[in-house]
LUMBA-24714 format. One record per residue: residue in one letter; x, y, z of N, C-alpha, C in turn. Coordinates in steps of 0.001 Angstrom, whole numbers, padded with zeros to 6 digits, always signed. Atoms other than C-alpha are relative to their C-alpha. Layout:
aXYZXYZXYZ ...
! end
This chain:
x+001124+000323-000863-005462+083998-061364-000167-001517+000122 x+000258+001214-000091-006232+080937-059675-001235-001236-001123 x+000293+000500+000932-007945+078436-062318-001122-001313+001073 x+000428+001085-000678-009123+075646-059724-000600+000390+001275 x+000573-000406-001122-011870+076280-057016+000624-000279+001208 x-000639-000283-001416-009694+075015-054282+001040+001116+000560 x-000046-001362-000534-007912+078172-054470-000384+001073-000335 x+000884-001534+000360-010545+080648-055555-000300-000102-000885 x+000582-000004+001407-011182+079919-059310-001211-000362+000192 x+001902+000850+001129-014983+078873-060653-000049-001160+000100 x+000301+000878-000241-016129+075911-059552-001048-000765-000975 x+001045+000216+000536-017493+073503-062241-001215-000433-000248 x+001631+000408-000189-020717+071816-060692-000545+001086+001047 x+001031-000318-001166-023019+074262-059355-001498-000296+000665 x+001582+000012-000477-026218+072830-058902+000436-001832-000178 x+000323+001360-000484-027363+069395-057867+000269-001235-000856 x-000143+001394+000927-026132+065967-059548-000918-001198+000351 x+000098+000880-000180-028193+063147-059811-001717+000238+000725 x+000985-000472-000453-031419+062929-057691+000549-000132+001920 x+000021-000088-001130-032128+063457-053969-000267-001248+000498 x+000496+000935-000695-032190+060230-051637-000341-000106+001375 x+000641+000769+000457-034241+058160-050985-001146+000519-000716 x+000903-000607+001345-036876+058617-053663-001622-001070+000484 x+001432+000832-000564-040883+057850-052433-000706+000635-000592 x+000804-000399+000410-044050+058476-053571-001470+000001+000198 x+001253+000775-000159-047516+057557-053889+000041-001626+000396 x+000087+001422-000557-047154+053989-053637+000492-000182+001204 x-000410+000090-001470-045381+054490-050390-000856+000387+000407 x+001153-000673-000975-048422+056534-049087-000948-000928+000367 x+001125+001044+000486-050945+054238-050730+000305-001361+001317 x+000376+000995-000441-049628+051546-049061+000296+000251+001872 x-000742+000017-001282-048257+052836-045428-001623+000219+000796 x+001339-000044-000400-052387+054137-045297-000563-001213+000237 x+000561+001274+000016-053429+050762-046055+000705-001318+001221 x-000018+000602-000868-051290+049470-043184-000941+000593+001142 x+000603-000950-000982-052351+052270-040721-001469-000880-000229 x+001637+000116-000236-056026+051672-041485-000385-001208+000534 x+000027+000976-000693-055653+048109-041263-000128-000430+001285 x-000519+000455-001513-054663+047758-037445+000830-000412-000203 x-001094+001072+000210-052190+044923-039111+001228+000530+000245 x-001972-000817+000019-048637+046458-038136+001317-001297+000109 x-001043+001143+000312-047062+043052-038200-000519-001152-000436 x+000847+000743+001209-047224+040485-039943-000649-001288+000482 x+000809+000856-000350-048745+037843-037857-001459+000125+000539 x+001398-000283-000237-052062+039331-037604-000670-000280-000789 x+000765+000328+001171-053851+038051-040013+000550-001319-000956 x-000172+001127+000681-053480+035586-043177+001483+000481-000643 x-001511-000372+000372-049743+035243-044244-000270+001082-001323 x-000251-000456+001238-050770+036102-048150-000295+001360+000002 x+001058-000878+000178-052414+039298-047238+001545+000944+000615 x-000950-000567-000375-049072+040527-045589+001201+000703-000587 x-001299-000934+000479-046696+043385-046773+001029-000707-000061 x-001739+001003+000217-043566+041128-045246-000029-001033-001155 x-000452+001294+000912-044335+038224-047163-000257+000523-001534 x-000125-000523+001421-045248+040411-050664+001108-000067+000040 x-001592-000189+000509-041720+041828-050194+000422-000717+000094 x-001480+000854+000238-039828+038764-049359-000432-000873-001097 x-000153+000511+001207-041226+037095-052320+000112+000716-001069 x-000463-000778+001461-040877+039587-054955+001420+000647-000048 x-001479-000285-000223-037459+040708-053707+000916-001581-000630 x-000889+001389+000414-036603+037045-053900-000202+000017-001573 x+000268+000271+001898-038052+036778-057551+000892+001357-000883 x-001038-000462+000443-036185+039749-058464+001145-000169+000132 x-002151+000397-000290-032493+038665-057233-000114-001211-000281 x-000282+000847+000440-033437+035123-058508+000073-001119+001029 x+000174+000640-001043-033867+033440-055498-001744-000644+000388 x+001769+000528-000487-037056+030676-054060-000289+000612+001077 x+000775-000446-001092-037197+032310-050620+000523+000661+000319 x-000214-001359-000588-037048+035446-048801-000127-000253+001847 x-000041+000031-001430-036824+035872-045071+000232+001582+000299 x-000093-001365-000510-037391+040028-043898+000657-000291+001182 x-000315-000079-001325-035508+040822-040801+000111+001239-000034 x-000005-001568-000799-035027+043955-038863+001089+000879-000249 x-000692-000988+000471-031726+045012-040373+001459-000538-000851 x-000888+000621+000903-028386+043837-042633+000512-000844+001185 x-000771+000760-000870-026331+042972-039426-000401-001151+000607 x+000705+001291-000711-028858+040798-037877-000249-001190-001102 x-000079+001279+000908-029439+039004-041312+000668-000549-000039 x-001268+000844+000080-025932+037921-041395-000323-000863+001096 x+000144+000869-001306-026294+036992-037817-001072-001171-000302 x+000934+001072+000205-029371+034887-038642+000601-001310-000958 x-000045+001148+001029-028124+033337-041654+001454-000912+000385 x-000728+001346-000684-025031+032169-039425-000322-000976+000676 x+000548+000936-000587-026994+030628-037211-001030-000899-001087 x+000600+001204+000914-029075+028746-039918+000993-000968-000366 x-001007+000586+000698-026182+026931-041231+000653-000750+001162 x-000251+001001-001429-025526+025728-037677+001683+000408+000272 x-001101-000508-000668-022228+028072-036988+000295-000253+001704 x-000092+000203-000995-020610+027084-033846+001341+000705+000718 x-000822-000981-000699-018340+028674-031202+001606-000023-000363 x-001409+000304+000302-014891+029079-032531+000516-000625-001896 x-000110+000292+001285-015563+028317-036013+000171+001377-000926 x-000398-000676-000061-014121+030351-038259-000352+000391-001761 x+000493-000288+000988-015419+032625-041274+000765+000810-000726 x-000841-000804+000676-013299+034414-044218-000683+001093-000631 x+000746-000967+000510-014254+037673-045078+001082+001254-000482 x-001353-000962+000689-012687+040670-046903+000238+000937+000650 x-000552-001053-001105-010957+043621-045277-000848+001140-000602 x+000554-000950+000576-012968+046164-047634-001502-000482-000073 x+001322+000299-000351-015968+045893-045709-000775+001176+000822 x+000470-000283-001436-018375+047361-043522+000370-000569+001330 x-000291+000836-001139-017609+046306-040454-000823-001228+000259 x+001131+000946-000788-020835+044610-039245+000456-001707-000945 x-000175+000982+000374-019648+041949-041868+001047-000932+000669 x-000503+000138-000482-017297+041000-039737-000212-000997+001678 x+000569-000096-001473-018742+041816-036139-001361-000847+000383 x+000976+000924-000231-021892+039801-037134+000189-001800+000544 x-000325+001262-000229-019620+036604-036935-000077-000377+001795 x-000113+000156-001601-018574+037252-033362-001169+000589+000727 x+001313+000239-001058-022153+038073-031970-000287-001167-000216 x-000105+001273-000313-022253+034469-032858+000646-000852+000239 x-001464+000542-000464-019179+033308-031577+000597-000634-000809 x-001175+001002+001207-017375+032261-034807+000880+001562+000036 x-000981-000312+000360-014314+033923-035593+000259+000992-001403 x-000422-000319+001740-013648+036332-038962+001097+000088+000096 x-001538+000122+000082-010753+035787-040378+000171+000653-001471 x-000351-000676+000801-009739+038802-042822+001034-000394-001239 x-000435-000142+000962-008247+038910-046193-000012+000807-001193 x-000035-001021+001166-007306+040957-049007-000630+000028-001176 x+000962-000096+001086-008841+042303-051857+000620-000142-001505 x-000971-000016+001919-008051+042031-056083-000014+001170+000011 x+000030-001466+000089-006582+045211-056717-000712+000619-001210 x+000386-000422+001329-008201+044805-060164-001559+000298+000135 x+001502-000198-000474-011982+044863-058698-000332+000545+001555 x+000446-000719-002132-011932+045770-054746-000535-001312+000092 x+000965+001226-000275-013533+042034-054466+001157-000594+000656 x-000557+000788-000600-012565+039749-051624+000919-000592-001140 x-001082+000663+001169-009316+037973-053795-000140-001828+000185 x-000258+001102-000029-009847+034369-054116+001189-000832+000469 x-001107+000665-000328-006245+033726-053934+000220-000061+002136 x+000401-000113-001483-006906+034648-050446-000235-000428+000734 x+000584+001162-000813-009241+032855-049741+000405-000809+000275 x-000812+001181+000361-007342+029930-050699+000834-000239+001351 x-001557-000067-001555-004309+030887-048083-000884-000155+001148 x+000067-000058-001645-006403+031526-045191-001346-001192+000500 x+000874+000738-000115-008331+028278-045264+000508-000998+001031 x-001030+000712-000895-007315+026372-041972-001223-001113+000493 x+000496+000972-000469-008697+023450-040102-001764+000302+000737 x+001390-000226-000625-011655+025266-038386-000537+000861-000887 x+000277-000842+000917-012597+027435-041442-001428-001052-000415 x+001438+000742+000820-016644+026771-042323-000440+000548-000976 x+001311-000593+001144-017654+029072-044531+001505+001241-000682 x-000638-001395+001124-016611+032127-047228-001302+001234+000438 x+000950-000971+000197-018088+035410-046677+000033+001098-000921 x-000180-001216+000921-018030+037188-050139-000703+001065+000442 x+000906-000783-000405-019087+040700-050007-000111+000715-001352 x+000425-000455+001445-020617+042461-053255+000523+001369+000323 x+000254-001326-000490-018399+045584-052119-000756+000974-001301 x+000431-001541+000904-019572+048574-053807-001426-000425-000973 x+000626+000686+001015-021897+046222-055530+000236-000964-001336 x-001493+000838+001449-019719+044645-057807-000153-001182+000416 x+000068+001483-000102-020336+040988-058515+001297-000468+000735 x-001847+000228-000486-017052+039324-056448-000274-001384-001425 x+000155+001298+000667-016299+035731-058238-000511-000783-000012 x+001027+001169-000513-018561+033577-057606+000555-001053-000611 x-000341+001427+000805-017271+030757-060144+001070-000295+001057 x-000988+000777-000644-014048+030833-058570+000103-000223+001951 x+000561-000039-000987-015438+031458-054910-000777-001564+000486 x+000640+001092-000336-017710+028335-055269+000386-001306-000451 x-000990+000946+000398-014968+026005-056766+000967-000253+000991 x-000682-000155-000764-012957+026889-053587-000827-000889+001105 x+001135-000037-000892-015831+026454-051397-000467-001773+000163 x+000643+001338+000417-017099+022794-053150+001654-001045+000252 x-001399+000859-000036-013327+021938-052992+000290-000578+001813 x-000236+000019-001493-013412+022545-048829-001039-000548+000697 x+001351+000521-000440-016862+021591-048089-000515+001132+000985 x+000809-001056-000695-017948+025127-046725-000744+000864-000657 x+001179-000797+000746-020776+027273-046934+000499+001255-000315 x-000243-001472+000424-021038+030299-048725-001004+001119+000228 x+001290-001606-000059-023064+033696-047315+000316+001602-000877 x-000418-001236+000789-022906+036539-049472-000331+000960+000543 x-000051-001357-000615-022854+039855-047842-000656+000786-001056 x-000086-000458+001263-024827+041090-050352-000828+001944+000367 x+000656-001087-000753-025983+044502-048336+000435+001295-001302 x-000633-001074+000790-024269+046845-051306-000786+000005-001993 x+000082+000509+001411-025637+044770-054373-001445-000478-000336 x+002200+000275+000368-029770+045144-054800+000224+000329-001784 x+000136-000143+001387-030453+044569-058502+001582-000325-000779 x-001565+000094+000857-026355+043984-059076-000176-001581-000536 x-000802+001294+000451-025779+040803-061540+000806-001036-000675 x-001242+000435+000240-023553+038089-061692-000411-001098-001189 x+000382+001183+001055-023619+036177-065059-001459+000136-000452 x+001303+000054-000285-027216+037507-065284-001160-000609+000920 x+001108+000187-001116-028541+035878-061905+000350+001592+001002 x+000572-000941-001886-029353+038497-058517+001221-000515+000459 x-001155-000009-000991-026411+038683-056303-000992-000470+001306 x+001054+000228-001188-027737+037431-053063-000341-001522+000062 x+000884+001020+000391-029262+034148-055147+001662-001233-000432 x-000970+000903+000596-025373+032374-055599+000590-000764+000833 x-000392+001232-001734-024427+030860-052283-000783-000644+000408 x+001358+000929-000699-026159+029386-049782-000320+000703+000438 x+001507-001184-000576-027765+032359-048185+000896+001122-000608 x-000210-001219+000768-027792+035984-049725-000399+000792+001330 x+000681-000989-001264-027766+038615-046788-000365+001249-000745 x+000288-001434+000707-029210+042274-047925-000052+000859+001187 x+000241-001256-000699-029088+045459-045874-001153+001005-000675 x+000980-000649+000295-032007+047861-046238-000273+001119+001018 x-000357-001138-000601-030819+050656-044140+000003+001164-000997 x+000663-001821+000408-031328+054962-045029+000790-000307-001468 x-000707-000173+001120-028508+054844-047626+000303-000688-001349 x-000570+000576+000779-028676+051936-049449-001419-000057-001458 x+000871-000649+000381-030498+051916-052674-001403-001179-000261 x+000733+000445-000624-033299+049939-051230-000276+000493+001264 x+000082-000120-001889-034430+050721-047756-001368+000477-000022 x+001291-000470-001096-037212+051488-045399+000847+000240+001430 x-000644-000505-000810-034770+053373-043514+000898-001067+001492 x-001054+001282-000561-033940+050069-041520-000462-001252-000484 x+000077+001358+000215-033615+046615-042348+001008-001153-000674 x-001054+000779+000546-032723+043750-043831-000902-001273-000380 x+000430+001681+000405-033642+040005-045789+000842-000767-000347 x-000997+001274+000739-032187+036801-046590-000724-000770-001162 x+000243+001075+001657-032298+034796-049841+000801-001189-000002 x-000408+001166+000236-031992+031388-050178-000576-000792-001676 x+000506+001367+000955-032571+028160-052841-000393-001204+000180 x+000274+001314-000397-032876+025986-050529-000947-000341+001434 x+001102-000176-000798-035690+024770-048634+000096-000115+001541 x-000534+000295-001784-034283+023459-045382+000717+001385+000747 x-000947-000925-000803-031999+026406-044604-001284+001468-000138 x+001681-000679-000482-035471+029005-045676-000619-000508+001416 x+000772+000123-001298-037122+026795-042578+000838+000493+000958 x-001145-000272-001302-033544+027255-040389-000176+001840+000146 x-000034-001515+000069-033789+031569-041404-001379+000186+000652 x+001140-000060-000559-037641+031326-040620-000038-000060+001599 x+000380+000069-001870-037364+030110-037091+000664+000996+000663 x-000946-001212-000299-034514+031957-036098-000134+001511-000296 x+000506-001523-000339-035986+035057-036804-001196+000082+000467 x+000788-000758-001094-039082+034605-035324-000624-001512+001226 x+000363+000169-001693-038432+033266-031703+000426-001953-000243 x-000440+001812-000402-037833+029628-032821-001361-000682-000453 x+000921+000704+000338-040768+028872-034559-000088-000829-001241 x+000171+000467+000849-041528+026455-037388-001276+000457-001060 x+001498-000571+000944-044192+027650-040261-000815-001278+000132 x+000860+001313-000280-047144+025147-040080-000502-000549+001737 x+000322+000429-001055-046493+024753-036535-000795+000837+001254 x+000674-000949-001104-048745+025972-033270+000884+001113+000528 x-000571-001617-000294-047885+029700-032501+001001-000187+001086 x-000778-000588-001624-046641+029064-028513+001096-001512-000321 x-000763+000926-000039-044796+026034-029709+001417+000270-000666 x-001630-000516+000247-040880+027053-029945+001196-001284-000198 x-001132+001430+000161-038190+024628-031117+001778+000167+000448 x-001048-000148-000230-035027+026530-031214+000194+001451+000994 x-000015-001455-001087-033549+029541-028882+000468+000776-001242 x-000044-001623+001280-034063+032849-031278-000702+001172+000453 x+000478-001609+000146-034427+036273-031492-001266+000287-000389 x+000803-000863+000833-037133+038198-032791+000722+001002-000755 x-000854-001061+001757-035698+039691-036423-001474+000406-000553 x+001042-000180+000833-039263+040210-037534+000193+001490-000829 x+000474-001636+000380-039789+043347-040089-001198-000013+000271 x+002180-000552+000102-043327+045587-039933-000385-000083-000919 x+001121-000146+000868-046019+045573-041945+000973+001692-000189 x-000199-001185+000534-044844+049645-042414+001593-000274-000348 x-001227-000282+000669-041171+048817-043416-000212-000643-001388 x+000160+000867+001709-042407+046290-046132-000576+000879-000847 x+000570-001353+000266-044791+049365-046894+001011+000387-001162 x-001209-000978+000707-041937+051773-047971+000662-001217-001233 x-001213+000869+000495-039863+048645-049161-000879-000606-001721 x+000346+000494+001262-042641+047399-052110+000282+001322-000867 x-000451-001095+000646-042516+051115-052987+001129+000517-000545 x-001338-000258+000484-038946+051380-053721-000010-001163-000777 x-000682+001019+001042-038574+047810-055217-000770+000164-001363 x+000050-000555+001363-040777+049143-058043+000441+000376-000758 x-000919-000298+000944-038600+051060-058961+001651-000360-000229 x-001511+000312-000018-035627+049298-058411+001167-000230-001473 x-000791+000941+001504-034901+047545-062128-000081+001543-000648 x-000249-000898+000716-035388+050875-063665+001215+000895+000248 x-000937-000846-000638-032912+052771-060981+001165-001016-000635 x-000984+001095+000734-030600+050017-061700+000727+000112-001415 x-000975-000230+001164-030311+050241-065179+000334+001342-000653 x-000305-001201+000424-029975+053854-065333+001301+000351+000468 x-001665-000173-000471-026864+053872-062558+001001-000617-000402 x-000721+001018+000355-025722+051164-064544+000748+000465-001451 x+000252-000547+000927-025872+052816-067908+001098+001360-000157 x-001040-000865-000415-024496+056155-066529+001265-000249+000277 x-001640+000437-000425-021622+054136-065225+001073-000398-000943 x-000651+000739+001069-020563+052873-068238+000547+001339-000925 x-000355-001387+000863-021081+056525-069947+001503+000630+000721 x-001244-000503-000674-018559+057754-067112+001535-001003-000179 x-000962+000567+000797-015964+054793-067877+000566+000297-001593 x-001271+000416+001317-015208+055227-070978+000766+002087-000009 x-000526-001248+000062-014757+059483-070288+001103-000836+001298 x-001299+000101-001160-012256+058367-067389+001234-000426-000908 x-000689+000662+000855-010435+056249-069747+000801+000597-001059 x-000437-001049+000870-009777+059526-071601+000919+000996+001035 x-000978-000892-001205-008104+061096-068832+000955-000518+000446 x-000960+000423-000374-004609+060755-067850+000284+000125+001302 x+000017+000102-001413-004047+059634-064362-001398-000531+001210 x+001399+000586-000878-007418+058123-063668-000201-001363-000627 x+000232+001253+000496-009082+054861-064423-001017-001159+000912 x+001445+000513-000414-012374+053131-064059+000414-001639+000752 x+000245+001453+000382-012886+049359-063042-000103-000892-000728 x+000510+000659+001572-012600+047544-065787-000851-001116+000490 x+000483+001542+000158-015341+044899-065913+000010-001194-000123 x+000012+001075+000073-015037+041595-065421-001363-000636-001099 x+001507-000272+000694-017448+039862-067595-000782-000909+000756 x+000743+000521-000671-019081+038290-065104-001403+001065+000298 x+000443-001112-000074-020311+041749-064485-001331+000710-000910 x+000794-000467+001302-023792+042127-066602-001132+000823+000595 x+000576-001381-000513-025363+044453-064229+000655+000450+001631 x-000679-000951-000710-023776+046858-061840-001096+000877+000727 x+000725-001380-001118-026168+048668-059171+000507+000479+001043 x-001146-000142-000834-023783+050006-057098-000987+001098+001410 x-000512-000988-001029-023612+051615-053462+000120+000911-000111 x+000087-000543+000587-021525+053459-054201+001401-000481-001345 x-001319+000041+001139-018818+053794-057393+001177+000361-000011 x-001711+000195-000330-014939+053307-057226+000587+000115-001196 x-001098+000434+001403-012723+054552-059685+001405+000518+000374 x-001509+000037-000217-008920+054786-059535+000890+001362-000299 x-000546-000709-000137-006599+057286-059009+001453+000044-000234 x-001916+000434+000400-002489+057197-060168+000517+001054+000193 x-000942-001526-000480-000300+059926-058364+000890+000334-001082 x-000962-000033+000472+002391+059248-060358-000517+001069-001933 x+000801-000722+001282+000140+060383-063902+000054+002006+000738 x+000362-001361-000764-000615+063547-061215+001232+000995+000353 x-001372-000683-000447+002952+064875-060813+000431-000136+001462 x-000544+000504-001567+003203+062864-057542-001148+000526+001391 x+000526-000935-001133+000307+065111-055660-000704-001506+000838 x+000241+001128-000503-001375+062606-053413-001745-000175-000318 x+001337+000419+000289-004792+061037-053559-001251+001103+000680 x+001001-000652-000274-006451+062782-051130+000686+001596+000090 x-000423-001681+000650-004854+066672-052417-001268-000627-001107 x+001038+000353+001392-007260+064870-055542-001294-000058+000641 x+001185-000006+000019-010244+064502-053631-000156+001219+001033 x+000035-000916-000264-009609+067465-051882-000777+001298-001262 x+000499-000502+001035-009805+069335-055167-001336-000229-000547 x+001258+000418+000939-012630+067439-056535-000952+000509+001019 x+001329-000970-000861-015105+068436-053641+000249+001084+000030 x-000120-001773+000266-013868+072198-054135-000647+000047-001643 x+001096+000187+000946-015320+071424-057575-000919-000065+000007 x+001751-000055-000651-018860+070558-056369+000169-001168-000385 x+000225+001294-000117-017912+066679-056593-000088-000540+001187 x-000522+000500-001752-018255+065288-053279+000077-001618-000095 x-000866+001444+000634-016388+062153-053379+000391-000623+001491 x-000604+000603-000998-015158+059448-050469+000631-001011-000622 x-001137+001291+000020-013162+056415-049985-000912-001470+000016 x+000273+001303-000219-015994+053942-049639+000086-000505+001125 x-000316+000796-001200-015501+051161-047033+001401-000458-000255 x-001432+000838+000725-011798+051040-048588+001240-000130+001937 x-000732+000012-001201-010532+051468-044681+000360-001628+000614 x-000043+001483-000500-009112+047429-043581-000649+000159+001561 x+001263+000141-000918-011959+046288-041314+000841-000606+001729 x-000844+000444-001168-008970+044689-038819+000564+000873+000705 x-001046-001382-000923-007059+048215-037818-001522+000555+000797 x+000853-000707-001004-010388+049115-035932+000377-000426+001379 x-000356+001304-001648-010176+048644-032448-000797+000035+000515 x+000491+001726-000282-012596+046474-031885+001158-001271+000195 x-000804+001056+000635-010345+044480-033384+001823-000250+000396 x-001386-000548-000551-006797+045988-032454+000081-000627+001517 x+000349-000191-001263-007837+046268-028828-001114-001133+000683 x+000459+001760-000711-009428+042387-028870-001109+000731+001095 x+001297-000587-000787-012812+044779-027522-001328-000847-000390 x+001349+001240+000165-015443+041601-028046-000697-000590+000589 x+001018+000497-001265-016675+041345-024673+000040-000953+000447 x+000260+001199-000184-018238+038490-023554-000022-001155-001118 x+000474+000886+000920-018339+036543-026717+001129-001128+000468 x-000791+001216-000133-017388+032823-026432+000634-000619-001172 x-000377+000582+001324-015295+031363-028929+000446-001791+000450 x+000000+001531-000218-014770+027759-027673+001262+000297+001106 x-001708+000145-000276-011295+026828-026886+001230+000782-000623 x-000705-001029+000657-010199+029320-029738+000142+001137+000245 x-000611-001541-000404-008426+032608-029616-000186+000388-001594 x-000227-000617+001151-009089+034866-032667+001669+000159-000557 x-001224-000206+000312-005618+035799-034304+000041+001522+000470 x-000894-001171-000134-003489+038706-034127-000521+001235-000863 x+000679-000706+001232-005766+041234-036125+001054+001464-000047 x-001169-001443-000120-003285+044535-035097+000829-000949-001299 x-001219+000349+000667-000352+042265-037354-000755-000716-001104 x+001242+000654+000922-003318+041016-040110+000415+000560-001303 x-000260-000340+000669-001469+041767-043361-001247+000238-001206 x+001017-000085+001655-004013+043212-046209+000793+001255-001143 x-000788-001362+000987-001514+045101-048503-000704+000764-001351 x+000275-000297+000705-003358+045634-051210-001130+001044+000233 x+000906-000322-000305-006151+046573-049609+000471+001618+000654 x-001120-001291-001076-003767+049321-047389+000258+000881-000667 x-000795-001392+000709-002365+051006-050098-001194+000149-001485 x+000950-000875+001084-005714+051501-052534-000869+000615+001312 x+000899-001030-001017-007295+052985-049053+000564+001326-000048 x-000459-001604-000058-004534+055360-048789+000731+000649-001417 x-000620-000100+001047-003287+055701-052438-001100+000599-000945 x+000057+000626+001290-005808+054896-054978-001648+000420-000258 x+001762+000050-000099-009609+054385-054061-000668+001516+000121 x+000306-001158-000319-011801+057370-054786-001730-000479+000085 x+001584+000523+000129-015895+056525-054221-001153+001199-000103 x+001171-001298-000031-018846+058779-055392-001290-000917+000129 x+000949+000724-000552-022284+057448-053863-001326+000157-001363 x+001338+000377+001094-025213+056143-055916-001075+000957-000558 x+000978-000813+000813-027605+058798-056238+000257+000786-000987 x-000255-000516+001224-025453+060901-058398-000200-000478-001656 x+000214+000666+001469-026014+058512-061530-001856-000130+000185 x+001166+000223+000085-029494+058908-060953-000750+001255-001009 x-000052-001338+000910-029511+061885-063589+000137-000691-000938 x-000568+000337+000978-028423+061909-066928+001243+000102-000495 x-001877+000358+000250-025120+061573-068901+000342+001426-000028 x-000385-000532+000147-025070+065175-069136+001384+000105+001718 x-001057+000609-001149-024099+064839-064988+001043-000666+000239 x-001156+000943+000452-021623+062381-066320+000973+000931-000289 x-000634-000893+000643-020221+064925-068301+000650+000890+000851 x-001237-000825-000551-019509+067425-065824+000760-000917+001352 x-000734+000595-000552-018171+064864-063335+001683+000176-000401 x-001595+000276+000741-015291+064332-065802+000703+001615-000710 x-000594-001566+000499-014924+068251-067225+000567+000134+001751 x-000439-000943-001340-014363+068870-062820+001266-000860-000221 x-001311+000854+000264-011380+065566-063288+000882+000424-000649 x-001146-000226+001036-010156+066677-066327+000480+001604+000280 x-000037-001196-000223-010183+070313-064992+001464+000142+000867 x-001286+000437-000531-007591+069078-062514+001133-000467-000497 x-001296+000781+001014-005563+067012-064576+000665+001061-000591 x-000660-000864+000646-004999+069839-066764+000246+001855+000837 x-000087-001261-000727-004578+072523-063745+001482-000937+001224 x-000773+000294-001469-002130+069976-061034+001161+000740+000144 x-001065-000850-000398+000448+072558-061023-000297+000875+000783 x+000573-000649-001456-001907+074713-058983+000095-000728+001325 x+000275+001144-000943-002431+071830-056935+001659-000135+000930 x-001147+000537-000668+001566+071254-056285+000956+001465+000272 
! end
């Protein structure tokens, strides 16, 4: 008889891992009433201090370690903002990693700079420094680390690169709420920290987004630029620069103080769990966690990436393994491990009207990211954040459904 639920055996998770997301409560009610009743639904109605946005962007900032906060309306537009603070110009050109979301990317060229892709360390999934290094050319302004999965990238050697070239650094940090590096906030190590605060991530008010800075001039440059071009201090109808409206509501900050309550606790529980599940992987032949950098002294992940080795497996392939594992009751993906250049967008040079100066992007179809190529289709397996929101017993059967395989892949082949 078959032994392994993908062909008919007993499946070993039957009931729910982890908790249900997003997680609200009273304090979300408490306070979404207290906008409602108000009238206030944004935040220039009234006195700044009295305002939801500006609670959250200063206590967000004080938790990731950062002097100022800036809410906007969603991750993609923060990037976008915080290029334009920094005074990005048409044809200038930004390095970013191939194991991305896209928008990290696509945010460059709604402001007419350029991304210019590179590969990842196969030992962390983090943009690769050495990378960086190579693809640093004459119009290159900036670095765009991205905290994939949440995972600190390098920052030491990121901002030694960076101080060596004289460009800025934005951290993509949309994956990495509560993740940190050396014990500061991810977000708080460059020159601007972007955050996403969209349905899935583990922050949100179903949309959004803030920036984090340290520094006071480029806080005033994020300020105007998200709302309309204004200066703080200065008369309301008086506009300086040409900007958007990024404003968040009074009801997203709502939801958003309500979750960051509990953020440091969620944090160190997925963090905790993660560590319980490393060292069971580490016991299994043909798998294998992330090993930690020690930069790495808190981990709030997205979601979680651990490694896969065919060859341990009797050759079956990666995804026959995550095939199996969701016939287990694991439901497992790949992450953003797909290279952000084979889209076509990108293939198919589909970027519209955007102006890039006198420059032509490169050749993104012929955009070598090997490493990155063969842990998308090889290697990378990703299980999403809420599952560690349980206890280690959940840990436990994670690795009894792994090891269930391991010691069944002859069904499998």
């Amino acid at each position: 008889m078959a032994k392994l639920a993908i062909n008919g055996g007993p499946k070993v998770i039957d009931r729910q891992l982890g908790k249900d997301w997003p997680i609200f409560g009273d304090i979300e009610r408490e306070n979404l009433m207290q906008v409602l009743e108000s009238g206030r639904w944004w935040r220039g109605s009234g006195p700044s201090d009295t305002s939801k946005v500006t609670q959250f962007e200063e206590q967000f900032a004080a938790f990731q370690d950062a002097q100022f906060g800036v809410a906007i309306t969603n991750g993609t537009q923060a990037i976008e903002c915080a290029l334009k603070a920094i005074g990005i110009r048409p044809g200038d050109e930004v390095i970013v990693p191939a194991a991305t979301f896209v928008a990290s990317a696509t945010a460059c060229i709604l402001v007419n700079a350029i991304p210019i892709v590179v590969d990842i360390d196969p030992g962390n999934y983090q943009i690769s420094p050495a990378a960086v290094e190579a693809a640093i050319g004459e119009r290159t302004v900036g670095i765009m680390p991205v905290h994939y999965g949440g995972y600190p990238a390098d920052m030491d050697a990121l901002r030694a690169i960076a101080d060596r070239h004289g460009l800025w650094i934005i951290e993509d940090s949309a994956h990495a709420h509560g993740s940190t590096w050396n014990g500061r906030g991810c977000g708080s190590l460059g020159d601007i920290g972007c955050f996403s605060l969209q349905m899935g991530k583990t922050l949100t008010a179903g949309e959004g987004g803030i920036c984090l800075t340290n520094d006071e001039d480029l806080a005033a440059m994020l300020y105007s630029f998200h709302h309309i071009g204004r200066f703080e201090g200065r008369p309301f109808y008086e506009h300086h620069l040409v900007a958007s409206n990024l404003r968040m509501t009074e009801w997203q900050a709502a939801v958003l103080l309500g979750g960051l309550s509990r953020l440091a606790e969620q944090a160190e529980t997925r963090d905790a769990n993660a560590r319980y599940l490393e060292d069971g992987l580490r016991a299994i032949e043909g798998v294998s966690p992330i090993e930690r950098d020690p930069w790495v002294t808190r981990w709030n992940f997205y979601f979680y990436h651990f490694k896969f080795h065919s060859e341990a497996f009797g050759g079956i392939t990666r995804d026959r393994f995550m095939e199996a594992l969701n016939a287990e009751g694991l439901s497992c993906g790949l992450g953003h491990l797909h290279p952000i250049q084979h889209n076509p967008l990108f293939t198919e040079r589909n970027w519209g009207p955007a102006c890039f100066g006198d420059n032509e992007p490169p050749d993104y179809a012929g955009m070598p990211t090997p490493e990155c190529e063969r842990i998308h289709k090889e290697e990378g397996v990703s299980l999403t954040h809420r599952l560690f929101l349980g206890g280690t017993d959940d840990m436990d059967l994670m690795l009894e459904a792994i090891q269930k395989i391991r010691d069944n892949v002859d069904e499998l082949r």
